[in-house]
N, C-alpha and C positions, 0 to 999 in steps of 0.2 A: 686497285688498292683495296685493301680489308678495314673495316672496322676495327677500333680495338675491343669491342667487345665480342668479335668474331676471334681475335688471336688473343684473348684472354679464353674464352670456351677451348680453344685448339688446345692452349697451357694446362686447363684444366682436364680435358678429356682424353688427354693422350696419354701413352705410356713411355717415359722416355728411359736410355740407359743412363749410369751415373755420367757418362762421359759427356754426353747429351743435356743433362742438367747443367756440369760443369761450365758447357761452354755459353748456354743459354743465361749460365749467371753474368759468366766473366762480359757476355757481349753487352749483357743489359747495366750494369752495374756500373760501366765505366762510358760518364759522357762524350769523353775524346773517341772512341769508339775502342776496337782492339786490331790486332793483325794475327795472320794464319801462324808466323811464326810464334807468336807472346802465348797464343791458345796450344801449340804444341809444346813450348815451353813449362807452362800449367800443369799440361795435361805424362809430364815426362818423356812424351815422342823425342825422336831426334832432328825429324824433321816435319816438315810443315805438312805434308801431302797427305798421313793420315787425317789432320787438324780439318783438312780440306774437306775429308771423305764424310766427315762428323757433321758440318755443316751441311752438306749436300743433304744425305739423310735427313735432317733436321726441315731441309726446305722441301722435301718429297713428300713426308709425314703431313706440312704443312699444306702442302698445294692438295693431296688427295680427300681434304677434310673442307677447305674454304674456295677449290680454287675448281674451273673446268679445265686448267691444264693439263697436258697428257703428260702423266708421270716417266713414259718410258720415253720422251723426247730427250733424246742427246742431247740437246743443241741450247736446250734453257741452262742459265747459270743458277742452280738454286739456292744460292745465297741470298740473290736478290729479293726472296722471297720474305726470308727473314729481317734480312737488314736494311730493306729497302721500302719492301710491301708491294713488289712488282712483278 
């Protein structure tokens, strides 16, 4: 698990897309949390699996800055990165 002053630096230091921003608001913003569908909905996908690909990126980005995790591991969920901090 990270600091949050290690994932406020990552917030800070990185260059994200708008879609990237979008969903980084919508996850932080809402204490109930969100789902992959609500963040496709947001975001005007039809379906959830770009929503998916968005977050994954987002946890890659992350792990390559705070993390020694191997980016190109299949097998990690990198969501958990973000919403978890694992």
């Amino acid at each position: 698990m990270y600091s949050e002053k290690v994932f406020h630096d990552f917030l800070s230091n990185t260059e994200f897309t708008e879609n990237e921003i979008s969903v980084l608001m919508l996850a932080y913003s809402n204490a109930n949390g969100i789902t992959a569908p609500q963040v496709a909905e947001s975001l005007g996908y039809k379906h959830f699996l770009t929503a998916n690909g968005i977050v994954g990126r987002l946890g890659k980005k992350l792990a390559a800055q705070v993390s020694d995790v191997n980016i190109d591991d299949k097998s990690i969920q990198w969501w958990t990165l973000l919403f978890i901090g694992v």
